[in-house]
C-alpha positions in Angstrom: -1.5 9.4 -17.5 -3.2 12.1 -19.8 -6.5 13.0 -20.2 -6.3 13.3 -23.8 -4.7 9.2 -23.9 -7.8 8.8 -21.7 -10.6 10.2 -24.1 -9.0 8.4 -27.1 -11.6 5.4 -28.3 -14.3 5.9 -25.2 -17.0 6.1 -27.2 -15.7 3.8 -30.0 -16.1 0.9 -27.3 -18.9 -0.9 -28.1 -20.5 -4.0 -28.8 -18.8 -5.2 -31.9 -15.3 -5.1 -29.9 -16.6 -8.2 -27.4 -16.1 -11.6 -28.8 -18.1 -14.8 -27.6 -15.6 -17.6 -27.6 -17.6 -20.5 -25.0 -20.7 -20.9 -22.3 -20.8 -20.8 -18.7 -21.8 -24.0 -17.4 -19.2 -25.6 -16.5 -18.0 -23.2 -13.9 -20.0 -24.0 -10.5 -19.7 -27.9 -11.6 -15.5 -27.3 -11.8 -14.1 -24.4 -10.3 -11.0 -25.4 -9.4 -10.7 -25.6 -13.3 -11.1 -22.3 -13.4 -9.6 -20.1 -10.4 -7.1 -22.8 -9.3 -8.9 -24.4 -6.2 -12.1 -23.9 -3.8 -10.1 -22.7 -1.0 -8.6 -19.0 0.2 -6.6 -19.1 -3.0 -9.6 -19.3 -5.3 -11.7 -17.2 -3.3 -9.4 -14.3 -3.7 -8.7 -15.3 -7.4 -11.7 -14.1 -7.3 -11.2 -10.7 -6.5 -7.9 -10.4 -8.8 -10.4 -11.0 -12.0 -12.3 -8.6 -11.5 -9.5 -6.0 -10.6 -7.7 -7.2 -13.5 -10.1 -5.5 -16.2 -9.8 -2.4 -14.1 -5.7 -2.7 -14.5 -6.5 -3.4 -18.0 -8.6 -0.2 -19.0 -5.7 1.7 -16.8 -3.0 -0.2 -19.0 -4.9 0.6 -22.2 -4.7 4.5 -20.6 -8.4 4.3 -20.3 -8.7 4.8 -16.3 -6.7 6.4 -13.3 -7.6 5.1 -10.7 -9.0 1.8 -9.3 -10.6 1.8 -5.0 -11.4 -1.8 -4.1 -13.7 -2.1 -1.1 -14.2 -4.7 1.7 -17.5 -4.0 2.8 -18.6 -5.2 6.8 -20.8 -7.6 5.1 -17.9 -9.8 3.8 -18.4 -8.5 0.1 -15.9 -6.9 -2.3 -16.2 -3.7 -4.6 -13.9 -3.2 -7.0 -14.4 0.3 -8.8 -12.6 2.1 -11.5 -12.4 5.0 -13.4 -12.4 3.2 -17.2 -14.8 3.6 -20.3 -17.6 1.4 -18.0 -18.5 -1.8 -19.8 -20.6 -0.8 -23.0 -24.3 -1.4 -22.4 -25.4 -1.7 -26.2 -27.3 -4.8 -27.7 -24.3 -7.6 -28.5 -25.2 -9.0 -31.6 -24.9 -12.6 -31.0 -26.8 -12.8 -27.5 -29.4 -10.4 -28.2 -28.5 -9.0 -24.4 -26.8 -6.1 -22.8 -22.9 -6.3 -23.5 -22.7 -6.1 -20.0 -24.5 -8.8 -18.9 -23.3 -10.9 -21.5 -20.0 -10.3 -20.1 -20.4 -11.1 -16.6 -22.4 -14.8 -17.9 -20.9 -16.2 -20.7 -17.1 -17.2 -20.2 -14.7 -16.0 -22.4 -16.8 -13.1 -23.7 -14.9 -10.0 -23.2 -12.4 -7.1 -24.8 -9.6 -9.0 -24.4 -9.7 -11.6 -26.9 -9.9 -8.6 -29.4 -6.9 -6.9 -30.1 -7.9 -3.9 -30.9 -9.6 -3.6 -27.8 -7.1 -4.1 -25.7 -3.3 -4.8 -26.7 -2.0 -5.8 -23.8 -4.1 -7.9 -21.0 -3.7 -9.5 -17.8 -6.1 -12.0 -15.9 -4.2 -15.5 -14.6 -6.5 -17.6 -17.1 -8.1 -14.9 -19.0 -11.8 -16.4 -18.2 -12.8 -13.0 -16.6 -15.6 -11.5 -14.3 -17.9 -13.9 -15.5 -16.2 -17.2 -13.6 -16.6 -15.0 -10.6 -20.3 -14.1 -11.1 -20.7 -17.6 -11.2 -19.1 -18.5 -7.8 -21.1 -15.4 -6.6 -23.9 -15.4 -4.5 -24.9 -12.1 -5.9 -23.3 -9.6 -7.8 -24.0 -6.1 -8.3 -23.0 -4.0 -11.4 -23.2 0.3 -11.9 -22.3 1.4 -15.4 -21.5 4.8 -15.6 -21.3 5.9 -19.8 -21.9 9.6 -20.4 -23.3 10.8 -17.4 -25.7 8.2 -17.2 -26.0 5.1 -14.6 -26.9 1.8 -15.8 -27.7 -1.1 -13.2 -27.8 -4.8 -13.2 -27.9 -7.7 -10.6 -27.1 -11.0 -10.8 -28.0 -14.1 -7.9 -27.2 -17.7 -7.5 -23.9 -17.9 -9.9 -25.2 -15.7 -12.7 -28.8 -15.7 -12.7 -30.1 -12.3 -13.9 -32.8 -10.8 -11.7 -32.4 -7.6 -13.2 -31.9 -7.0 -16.5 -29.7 -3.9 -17.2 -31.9 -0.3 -16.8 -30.9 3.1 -16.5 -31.0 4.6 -13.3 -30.4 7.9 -13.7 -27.5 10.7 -14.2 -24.7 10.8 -12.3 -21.2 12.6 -12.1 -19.1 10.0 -12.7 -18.9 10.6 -16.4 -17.3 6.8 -17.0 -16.6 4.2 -15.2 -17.3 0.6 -13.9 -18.4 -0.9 -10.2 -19.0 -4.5 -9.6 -19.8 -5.8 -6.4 -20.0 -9.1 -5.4 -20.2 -11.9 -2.1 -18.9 -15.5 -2.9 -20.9 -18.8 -2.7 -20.1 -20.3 0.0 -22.0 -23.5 -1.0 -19.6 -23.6 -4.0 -16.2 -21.7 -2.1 -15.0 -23.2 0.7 -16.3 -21.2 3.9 -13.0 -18.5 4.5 -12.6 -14.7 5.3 -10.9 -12.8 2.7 -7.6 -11.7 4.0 -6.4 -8.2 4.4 -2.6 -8.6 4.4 -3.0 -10.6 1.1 -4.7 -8.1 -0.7 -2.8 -5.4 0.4 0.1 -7.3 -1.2 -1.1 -8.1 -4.4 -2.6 -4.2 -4.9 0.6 -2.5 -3.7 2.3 -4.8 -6.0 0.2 -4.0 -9.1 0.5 -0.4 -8.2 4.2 -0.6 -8.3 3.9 -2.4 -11.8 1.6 0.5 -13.1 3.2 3.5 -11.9 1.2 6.4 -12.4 -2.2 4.5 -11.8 -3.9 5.1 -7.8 -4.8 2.2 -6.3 -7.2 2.3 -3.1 -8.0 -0.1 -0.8 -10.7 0.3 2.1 -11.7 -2.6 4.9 -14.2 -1.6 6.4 -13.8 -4.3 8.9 -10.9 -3.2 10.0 -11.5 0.6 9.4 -8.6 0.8 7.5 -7.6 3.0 4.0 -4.6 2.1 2.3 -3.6 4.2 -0.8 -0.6 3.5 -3.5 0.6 5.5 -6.2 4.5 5.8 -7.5 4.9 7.7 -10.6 8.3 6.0 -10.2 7.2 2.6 -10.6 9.5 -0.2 -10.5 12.2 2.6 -9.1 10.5 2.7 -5.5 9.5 -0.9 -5.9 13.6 -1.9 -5.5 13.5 1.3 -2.7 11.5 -1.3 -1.4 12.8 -4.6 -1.8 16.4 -3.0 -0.6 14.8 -1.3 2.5 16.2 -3.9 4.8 19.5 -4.6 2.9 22.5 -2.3 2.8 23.1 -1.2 -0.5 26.2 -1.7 -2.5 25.7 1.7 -4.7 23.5 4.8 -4.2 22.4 4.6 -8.2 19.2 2.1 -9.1 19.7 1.4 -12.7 16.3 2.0 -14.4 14.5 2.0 -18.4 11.6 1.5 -20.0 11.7 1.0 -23.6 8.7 -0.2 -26.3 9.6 -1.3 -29.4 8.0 -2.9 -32.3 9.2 -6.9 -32.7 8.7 -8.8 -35.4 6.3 -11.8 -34.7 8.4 -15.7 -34.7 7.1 -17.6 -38.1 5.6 -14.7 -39.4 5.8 -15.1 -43.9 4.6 -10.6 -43.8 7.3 -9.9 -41.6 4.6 -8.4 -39.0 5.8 -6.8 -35.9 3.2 -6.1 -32.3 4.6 -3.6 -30.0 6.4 -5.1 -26.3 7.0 -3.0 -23.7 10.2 -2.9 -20.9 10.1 -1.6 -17.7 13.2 -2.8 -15.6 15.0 -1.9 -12.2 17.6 -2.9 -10.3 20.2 -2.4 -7.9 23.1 -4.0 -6.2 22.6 -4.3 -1.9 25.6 -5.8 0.3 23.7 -9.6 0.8 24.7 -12.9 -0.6 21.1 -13.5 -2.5 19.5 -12.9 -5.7 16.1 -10.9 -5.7 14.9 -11.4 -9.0 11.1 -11.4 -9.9 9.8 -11.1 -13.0 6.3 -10.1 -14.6 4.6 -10.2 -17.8 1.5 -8.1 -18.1 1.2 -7.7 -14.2 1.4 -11.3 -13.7 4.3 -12.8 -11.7 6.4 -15.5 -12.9 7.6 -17.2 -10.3 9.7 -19.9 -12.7 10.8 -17.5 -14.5 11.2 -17.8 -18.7 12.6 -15.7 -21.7 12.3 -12.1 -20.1 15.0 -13.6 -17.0 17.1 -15.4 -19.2 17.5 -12.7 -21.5 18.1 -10.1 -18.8 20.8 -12.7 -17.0 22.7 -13.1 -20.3 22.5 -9.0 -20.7 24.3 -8.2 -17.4 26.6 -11.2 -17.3 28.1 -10.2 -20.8 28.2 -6.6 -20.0 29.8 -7.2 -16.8 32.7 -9.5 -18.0 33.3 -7.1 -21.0 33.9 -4.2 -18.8 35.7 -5.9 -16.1 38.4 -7.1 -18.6 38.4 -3.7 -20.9 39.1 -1.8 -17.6 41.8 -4.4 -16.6 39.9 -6.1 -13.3 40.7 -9.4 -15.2 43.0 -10.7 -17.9 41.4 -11.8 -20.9 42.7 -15.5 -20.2 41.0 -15.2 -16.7 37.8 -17.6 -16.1 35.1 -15.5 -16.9 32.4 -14.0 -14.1 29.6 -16.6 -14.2 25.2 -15.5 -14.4 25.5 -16.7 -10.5 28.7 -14.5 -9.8 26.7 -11.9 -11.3 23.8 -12.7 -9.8 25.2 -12.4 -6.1 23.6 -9.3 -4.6 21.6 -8.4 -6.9 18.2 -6.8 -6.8 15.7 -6.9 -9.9 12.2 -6.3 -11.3 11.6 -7.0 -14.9 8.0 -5.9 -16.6 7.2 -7.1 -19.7 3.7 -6.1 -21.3 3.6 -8.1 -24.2 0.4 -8.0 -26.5 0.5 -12.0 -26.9 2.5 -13.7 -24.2 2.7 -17.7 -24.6 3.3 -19.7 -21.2 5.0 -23.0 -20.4 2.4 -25.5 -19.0 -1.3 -24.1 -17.5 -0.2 -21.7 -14.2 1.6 -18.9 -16.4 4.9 -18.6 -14.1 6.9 -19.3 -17.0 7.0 -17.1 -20.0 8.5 -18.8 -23.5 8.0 -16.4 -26.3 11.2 -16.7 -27.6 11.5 -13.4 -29.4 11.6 -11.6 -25.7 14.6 -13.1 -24.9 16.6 -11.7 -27.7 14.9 -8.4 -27.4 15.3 -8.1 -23.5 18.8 -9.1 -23.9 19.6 -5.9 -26.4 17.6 -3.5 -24.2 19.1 -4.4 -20.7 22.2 -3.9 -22.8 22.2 -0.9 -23.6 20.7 0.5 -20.8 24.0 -1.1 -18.4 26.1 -0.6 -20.6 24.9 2.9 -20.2 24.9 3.2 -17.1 28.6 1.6 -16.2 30.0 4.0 -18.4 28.4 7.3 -16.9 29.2 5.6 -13.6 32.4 4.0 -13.6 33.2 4.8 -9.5 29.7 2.3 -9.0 31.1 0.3 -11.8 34.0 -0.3 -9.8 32.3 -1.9 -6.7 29.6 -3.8 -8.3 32.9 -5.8 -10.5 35.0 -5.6 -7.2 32.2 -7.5 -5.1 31.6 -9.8 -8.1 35.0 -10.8 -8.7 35.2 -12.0 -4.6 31.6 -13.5 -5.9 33.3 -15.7 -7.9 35.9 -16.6 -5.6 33.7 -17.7 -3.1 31.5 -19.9 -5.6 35.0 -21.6 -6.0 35.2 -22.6 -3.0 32.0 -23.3 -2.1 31.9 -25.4 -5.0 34.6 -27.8 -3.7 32.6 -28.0 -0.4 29.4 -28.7 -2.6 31.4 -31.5 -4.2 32.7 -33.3 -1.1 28.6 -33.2 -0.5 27.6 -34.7 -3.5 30.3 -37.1 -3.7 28.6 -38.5 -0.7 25.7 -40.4 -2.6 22.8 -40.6 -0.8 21.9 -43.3 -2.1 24.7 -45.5 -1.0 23.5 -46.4 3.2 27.1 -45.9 3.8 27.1 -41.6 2.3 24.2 -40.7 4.6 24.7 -38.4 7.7 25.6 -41.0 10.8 22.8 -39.0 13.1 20.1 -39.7 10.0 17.9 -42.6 11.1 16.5 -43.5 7.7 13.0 -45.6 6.8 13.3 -48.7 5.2 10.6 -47.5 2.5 12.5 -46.2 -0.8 8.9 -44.9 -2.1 9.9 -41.1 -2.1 5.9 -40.5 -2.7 5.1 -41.8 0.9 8.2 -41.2 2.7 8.9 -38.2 5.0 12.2 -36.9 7.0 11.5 -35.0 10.9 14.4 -32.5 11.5 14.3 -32.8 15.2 15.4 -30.2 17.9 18.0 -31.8 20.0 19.4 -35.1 20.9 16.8 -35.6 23.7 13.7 -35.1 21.3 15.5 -37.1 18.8 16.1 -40.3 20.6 12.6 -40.3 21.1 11.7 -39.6 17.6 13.9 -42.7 16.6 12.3 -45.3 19.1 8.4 -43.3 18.5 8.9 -43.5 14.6 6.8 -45.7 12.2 10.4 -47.1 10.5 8.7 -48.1 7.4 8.3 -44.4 6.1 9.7 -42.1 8.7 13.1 -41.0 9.2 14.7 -38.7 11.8 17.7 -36.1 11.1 18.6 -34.4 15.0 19.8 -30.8 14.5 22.7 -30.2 17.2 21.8 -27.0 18.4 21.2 -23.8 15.6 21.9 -24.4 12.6 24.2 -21.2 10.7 22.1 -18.1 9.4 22.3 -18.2 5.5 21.2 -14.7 5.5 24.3 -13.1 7.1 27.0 -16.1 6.1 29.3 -16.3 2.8 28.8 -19.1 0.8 31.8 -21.2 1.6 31.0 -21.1 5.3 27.3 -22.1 4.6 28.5 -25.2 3.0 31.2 -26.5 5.4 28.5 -26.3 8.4 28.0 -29.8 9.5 23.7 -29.3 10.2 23.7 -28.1 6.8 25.6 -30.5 5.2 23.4 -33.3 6.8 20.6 -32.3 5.7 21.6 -31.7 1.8 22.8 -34.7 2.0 19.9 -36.6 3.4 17.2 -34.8 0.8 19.3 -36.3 -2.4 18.0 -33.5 -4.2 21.1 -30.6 -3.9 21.4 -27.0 -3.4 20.7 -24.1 -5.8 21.6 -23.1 -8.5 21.9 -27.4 -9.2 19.0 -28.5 -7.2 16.8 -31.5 -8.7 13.4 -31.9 -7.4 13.1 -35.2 -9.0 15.8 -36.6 -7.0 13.9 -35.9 -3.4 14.4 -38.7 -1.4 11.2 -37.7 0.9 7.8 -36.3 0.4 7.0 -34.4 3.3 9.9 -32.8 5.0 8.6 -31.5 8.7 10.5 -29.1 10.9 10.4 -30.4 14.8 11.2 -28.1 17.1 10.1 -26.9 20.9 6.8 -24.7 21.4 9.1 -21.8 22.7 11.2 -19.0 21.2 14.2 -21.1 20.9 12.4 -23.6 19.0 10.9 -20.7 16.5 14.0 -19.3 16.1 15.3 -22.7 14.7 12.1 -22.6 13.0 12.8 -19.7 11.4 16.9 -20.5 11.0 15.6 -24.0 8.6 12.8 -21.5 6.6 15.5 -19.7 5.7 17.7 -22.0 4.2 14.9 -23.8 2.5 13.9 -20.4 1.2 17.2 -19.2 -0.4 18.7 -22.5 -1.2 15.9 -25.1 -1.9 13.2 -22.8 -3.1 11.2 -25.4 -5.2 11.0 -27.3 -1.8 8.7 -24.3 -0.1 7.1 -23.3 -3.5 6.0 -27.3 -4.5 5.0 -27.7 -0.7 7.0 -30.1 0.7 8.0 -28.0 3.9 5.9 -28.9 6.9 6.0 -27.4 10.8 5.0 -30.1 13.4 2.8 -29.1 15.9 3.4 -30.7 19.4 1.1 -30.1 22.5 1.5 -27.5 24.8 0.1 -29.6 27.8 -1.0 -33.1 29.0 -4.4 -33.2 30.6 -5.3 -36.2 32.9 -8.9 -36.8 34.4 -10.4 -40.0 36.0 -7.5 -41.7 34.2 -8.4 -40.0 30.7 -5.6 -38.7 29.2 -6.0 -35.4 26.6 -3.7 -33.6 25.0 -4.0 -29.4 24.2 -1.9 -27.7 21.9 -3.0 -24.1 22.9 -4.2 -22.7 25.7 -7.7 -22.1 24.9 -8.0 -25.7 24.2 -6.9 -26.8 27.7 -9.4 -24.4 29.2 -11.9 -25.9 27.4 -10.7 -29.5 29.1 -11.7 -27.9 32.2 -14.8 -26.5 31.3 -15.8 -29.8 30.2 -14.7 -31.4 33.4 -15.9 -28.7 36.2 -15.0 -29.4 39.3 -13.5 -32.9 38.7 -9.5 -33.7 40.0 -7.0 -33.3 37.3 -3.6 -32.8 36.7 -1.8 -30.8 34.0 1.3 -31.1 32.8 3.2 -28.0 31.3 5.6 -29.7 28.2 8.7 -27.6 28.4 10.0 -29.6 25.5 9.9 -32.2 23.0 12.6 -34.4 24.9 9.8 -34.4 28.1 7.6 -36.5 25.9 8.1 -40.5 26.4 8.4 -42.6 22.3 4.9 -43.1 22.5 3.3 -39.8 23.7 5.6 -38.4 20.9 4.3 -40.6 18.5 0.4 -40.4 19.6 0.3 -36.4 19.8 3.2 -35.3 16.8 4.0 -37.7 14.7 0.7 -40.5 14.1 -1.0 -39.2 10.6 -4.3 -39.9 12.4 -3.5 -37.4 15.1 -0.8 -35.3 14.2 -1.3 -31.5 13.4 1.3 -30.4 10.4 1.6 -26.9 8.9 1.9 -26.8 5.0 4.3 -23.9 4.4 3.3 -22.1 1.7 4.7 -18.8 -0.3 1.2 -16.6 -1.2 3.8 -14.0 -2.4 7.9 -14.7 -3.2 8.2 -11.1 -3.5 7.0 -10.1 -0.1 8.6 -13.7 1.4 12.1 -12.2 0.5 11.7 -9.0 2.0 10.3 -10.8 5.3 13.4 -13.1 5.7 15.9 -9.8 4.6 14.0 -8.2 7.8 14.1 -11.3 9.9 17.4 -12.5 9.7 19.5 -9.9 7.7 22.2 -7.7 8.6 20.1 -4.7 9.7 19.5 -4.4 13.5 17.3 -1.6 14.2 14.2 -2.5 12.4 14.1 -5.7 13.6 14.5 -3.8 17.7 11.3 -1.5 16.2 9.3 -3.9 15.4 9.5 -6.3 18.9 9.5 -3.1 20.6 5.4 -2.1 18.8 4.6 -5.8 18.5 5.8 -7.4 22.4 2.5 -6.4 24.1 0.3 -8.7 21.6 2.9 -11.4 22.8 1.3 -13.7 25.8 2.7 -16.5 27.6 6.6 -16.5 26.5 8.5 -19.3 27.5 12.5 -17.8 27.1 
């Protein structure tokens, strides 16, 4: 970024550019309205608000750099390099612009165009929503050499009024500091590995812009910068794959669009940053992003892109005589196979499907994403045409493999489960047809299963026994995937299909809950289910449907009292509480060493039962942990148990 883009409207920033839209009061009284939800997800929503104006003055080419702090104390600073809020009178308030920002909701530079064209924030409600889930919050202004300073307690509450505290060299530039409420926000640390994710990830979607992150409670610095952007973000993504073709095909184009409905023929300016880059796997890695925000369901910017690549790709496959013009032509999940994309889009007016922005619907972007990723692969395959080659060449045995998995997916869904008779002969089903209440175990093992079956409350519980592993999805080819018989049960069972046809609406159960032994065996199983679920019934993880079961470790029996622990800490703490009393403890090598009823007591009863929600924070990092996990590649996987095995205690193999 440029210093002279940088110096261009600093001092023009002022009052008149913030607009007053709504109060604050509503905030403490509803925060989940607001940031989502009171738990770890809102809290750090809390922390992407206020890093969001700093990405916005970078994306406006007003700052460089952004460091965000996690002090000892449990607070978070987030400091930038931008013009610094403007401290000036607003008209309407009579107050600082700065603390008119940071209490009433909705008052910023982003609801003025010409303050900022392009903006982020997931609801666009600001710093102020966080002030008032704060406890305190602290605020340096730095305008022309001079610091200004204001503070703010009990969700917004001024206690000092903005002042001038002297020079300093930071010519410009914002700080804000804050602790949560924890009488408002539920009581949770703020998590390193998340926030690492999310600032990497914005620094790859800014390229140019520094991004710093210090935790001083774990006396730690991380630091990202990639003047390539989204080109070392697929380096990334691909690290654990093999690559199909040396070449990542990369552009960045802004062009002036006309606006849908508009009687002047006015045009705003969108901006296209896209990467990608074909890899030796069976998966599609596409994530896509309008002004640093990632949909996850997609929207105009995917479709058009899909559309772009599948036409280009048939087109040159038939002019360079891979196929006959008569041939069936190379589908968008043919093409799809593989594949490894990011697609930016900074649009100055981006218009969402329902209220969590994960799916973009301006419709113009389709049209316009669709020309540029045209031209740029069109580009590209004709400079390239040895690449060209294999990318068609591993499509076109794509295709043939969708053919025949296609028939197995068939003989699946020919199998209605909905007729008794379809259903997998090893599913015990419950009698309830409620899919709201009802809820599947996939069981380790015959043993565990029979056990399951007679333990069971029939009336909403049913249980599918997995014989053994079921086949890794991340190494098979898509026709084997679908003639495995575990598989097969279980798509069966759900009702609901596979991708790219899979129907949540046709679920058959609410909660479905992996079963498996407390040893390495039973995580690798674990791990072997995630997997699946994860590349093949993604709305399943990403709705929350996908539970781990959590069975005891041992039985502890004093004076007749029966306990159960499920980690070792816990049973110590049965024999603290005991002393020097007789007892007995039982090690559980397995679920099939539990009788019916200690399986239903400790595992399965609601009352007692411990379940693990499985929940996707990040899709984009998700997909790079299963490639690691369970992919192809060997060696990094040996590293990593190699630097990680001594943090590992008390493995049963």
């Amino acid at each position: 970024m440029e210093n002279k883009e940088l110096d261009k409207n600093k001092d023009n920033y002022t009052a008149s550019d913030i607009r007053i839209l709504e109060g604050l009061e509503a905030v403490r009284k509803r925060p989940g309205m607001y940031i989502g939800s009171t738990s770890s997800e809102g809290l750090h929503h809390m922390i992407w608000e206020i890093v969001d104006n700093s990405i916005d003055e970078a994306m406006g080419g007003f700052a460089t750099r952004v460091i965000v702090t996690l002090t000892k104390e449990g607070s978070i600073k987030v400091d930038d390099d931008g013009r610094g809020i403007p401290i000036d009178i607003h008209p309407k308030t009579g107050k600082s612009t700065v603390e008119t920002v940071l209490t009433v909701l909705h008052a910023g530079g982003k609801f003025d165009n010409s303050t900022y064209k392009i903006s982020g924030g997931l609801h666009g409600v600001g710093a102020s929503v966080t002030n008032a889930l704060s406890k305190w919050m602290k605020v340096w202004v730095a305008r022309h050499n001079k610091l200004h300073f204001i503070e703010f307690v009990d969700g917004g509450k001024t206690v000092k009024p903005l002042e001038q505290i002297g020079d300093c060299e930071k010519e410009h530039g914002t700080i804000v500091e804050f602790f949560p409420d924890f009488r408002v926000m539920e009581k949770a640390p703020f998590e390193h590995t998340k926030i690492v994710n999310r600032l990497q990830q914005l620094a790859y979607l800014n390229k140019g812009l520094k991004i710093i992150f210090i935790d001083e409670q774990m006396n730690t610095k991380d630091e990202w910068h990639y003047e390539g952007g989204l080109k070392e973000y697929i380096v990334d993504l691909n690290k654990d794959k093999e690559v199909l073709t040396p070449t990542i095909v990369y552009g960045e184009v802004e062009q002036n669009v006309k606006i849908p409905n508009s009687e002047d023929n006015e045009t705003y300016s969108i901006k296209l940053e896209l990467a990608f880059q074909y890899n030796k796997s069976y998966n599609l890695s596409c994530y896509s992003f309008c002004n640093n925000i990632n949909t996850t369901e997609g929207g105009t910017h995917e479709e058009g892109f899909k559309l772009a690549i599948t036409r280009i790709i048939n087109k040159y496959a038939i002019e360079k005589k891979f196929m006959k013009e008569q041939d069936d032509k190379l589908s968008k999940e043919d093409v799809a196979e593989g594949l490894t994309a990011i697609i930016s889009i900074k649009h100055p007016n981006p218009q969402y499907e329902g209220q969590t922005k994960r799916k973009l619907g301006n419709s113009e972007v389709r049209q316009y994403v669709n020309k540029v990723t045209s031209d740029i692969f069109e580009k590209f395959i004709l400079e390239n045409p040895d690449e060209a080659k294999i990318i068609i060449q591993k499509i076109i045995l794509a295709q043939q493999a969708r053919k025949k998995s296609q028939e197995a997916k068939e003989a699946i869904r020919r199998k209605s489960p909905f007729d008794s008779g379809s259903l997998p002969g090893k599913l015990a089903d419950c009698s309830t047809k409620n899919s709201s209440i009802s809820e599947i175990y996939i069981v380790e093992g015959d043993s565990a299963g029979g056990s399951a079956k007679l333990g069971r409350n029939r009336e909403f519980q049913a249980i599918l026994p997995l014989r053994g592993k079921i086949l890794n999805v991340e190494k098979a080819k898509t026709e084997k995937i679908f003639e495995n018989e575990e598989i097969t049960a279980m798509i069966t069972a759900f009702g609901a299909g596979v991708k790219p046809e899979f129907d949540l609406t046709k679920l058959r159960y609410n909660k479905i809950i992996i079963m498996t032994d407390a040893d390495v065996d039973g995580a690798h199983i674990r791990i072997l289910l995630l997997t699946f679920f994860f590349r093949y019934m993604y709305p399943l993880v990403e709705q929350g449907h996908i539970y781990a079961a959590q069975p005891p470790l041992y039985k502890f029996v004093c004076n007749k009292s029966v306990k159960y622990a499920y980690s070792d800490e816990e049973l110590e703490q049965f024999k603290k509480e005991v002393g020097t009393n007789k007892y007995s403890v039982q090690r559980y090598k397995g679920l099939g060493e539990m009788n019916p009823d200690q399986l239903w007591e400790t595992t399965m009863d609601p009352k007692n039962r411990i379940l693990h929600q499985i929940t996707i924070d990040d899709a984009v990092k998700a997909d790079q942990d299963f490639s690691f996990l369970m992919g192809d590649d060997v060696m990094p996987r040996k590293e990593f148990i190699s630097k990680n095995a001594k943090f590992v205690k008390n493995l049963d193999i």
